[in-house]
N, C-alpha and C positions, 0 to 999 in steps of 0.2 A: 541825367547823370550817366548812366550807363549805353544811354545814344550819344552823348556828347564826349563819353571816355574822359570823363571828367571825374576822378574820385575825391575831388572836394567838394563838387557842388552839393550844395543844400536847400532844399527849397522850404525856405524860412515861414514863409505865408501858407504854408500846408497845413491842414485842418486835423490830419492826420496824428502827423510828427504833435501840433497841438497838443490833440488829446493825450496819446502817450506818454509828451511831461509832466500831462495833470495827475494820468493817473500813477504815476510814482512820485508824484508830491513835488515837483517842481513848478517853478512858476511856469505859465503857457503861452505868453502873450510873444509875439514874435522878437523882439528887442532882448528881452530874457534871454529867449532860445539861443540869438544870436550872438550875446556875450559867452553864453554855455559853448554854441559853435566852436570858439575860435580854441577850445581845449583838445578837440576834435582834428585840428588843424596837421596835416592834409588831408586824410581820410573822412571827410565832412558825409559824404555820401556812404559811405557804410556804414557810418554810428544811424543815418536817418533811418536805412535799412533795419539795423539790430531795433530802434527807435520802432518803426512798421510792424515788425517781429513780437511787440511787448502787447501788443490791440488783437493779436489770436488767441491768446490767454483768457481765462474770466479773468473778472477785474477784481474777484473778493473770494477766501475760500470758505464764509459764511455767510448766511442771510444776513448776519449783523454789517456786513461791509466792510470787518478787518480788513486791513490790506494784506495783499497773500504775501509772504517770506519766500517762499520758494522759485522766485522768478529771480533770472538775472539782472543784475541791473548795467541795463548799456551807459551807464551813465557816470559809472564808475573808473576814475583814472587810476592808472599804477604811479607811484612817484618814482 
């Protein structure tokens, strides 16, 4: 992405960006991802980034596994 100076690349099949979807309650499976992608469109490679960005976080901010509130979500478009 950023060797190729490509800011739309995404790399779909990344296990990563996967998990990330999961854990903000989207589906994971790469075909999902890539219908989500093209909202991303041209920017594809910095939503994967913010995406990357969301896995340094805990994933709960209880033992019960709430999901936390307080993270941003890359996932969200403006209309």
């Amino acid at each position: 992405m950023r060797v190729r100076g490509d800011p739309d690349a995404i790399p779909l099949g990344d296990l990563g960006l996967r998990r990330a979807m999961e854990r903000l309650g989207e589906p994971a499976d790469p075909g999902s991802l890539a219908r989500r992608a093209e909202l991303w469109r041209p920017w594809r490679a910095y939503a994967a980034l913010h995406l990357w960005n969301t896995l340094a976080a805990p994933a709960a901010a209880d033992a019960g596994g709430a999901p936390r509130t307080d993270l941003l979500d890359p996932l969200e478009t403006t209309p």
